[in-house]
matplotlib code that plots the C-alpha trace (Angstrom):
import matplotlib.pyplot as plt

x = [-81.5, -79.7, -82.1, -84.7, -86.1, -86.7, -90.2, -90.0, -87.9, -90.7, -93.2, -91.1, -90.7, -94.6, -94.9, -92.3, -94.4, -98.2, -96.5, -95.2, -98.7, -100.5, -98.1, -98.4, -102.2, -101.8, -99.8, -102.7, -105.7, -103.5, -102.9, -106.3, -109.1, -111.4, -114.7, -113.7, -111.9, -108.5, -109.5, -113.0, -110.6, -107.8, -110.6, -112.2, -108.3, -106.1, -106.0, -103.9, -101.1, -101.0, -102.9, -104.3, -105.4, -101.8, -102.8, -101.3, -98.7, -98.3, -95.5, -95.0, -95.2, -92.7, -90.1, -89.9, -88.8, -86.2, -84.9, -85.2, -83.4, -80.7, -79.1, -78.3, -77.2, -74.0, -73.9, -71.3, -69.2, -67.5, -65.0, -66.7, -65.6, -67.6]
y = [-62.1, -63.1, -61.0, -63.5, -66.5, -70.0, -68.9, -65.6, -67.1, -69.1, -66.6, -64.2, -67.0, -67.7, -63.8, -64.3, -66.9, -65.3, -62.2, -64.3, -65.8, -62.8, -61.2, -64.0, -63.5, -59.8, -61.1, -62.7, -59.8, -57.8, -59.7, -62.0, -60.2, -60.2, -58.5, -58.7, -56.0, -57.7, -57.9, -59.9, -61.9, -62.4, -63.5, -66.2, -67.7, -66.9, -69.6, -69.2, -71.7, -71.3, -73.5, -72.4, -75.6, -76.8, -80.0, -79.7, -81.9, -84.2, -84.1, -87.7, -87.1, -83.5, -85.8, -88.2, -85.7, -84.0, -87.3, -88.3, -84.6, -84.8, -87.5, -84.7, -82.0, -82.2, -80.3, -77.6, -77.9, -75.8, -73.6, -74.0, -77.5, -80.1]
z = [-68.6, -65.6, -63.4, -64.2, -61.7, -63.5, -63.1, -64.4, -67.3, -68.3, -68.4, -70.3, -73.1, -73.1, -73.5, -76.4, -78.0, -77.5, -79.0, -82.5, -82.6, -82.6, -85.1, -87.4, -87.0, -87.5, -90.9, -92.0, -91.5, -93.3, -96.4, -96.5, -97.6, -94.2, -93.3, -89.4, -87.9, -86.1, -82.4, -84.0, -85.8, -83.3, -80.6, -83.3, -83.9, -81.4, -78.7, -75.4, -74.2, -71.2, -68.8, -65.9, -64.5, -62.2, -60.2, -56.6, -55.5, -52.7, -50.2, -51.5, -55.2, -53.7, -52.5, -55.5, -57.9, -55.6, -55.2, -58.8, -60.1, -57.2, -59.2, -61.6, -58.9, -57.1, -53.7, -53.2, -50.1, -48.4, -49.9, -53.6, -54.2, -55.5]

ax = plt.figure().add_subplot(projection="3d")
ax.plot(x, y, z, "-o")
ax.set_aspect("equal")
plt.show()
């Protein structure tokens, strides 16, 4: 896990959770009796989290939150101290 970016973090944990969805999906064709074969089914129920839709950010709107989280980072200096 430590090889991941914050990024690729995230999109490992979406993975995580599309893959538990579609099992308990799978869970359900398999016990329920249902005329459709799975991928029919899956594509009627199974809805995607992920949005694809990210509104751009100003510089403006850029700075405020660095400023806004650097109240919760302390800078390293030189040496390793804080």
């Amino acid at each position: 896990m430590s090889t991941y970016t914050l990024e690729g973090l995230a999109d490992f944990i979406l993975q995580l959770y599309d893959q538990q969805n579609e099992d308990q999906l799978w869970e359900i064709w398999l016990n329920k009796q249902i005329e459709d074969d799975f991928p029919a089914f899956k594509k009627k129920h199974y809805r995607k989290i992920k949005n694809n839709k990210t509104k751009k950010l100003s510089e403006e709107e850029e700075k405020q939150i660095i400023e806004s989280n650097m109240r919760y980072i302390k800078p390293i200096k030189k040496g390793g101290e804080t």
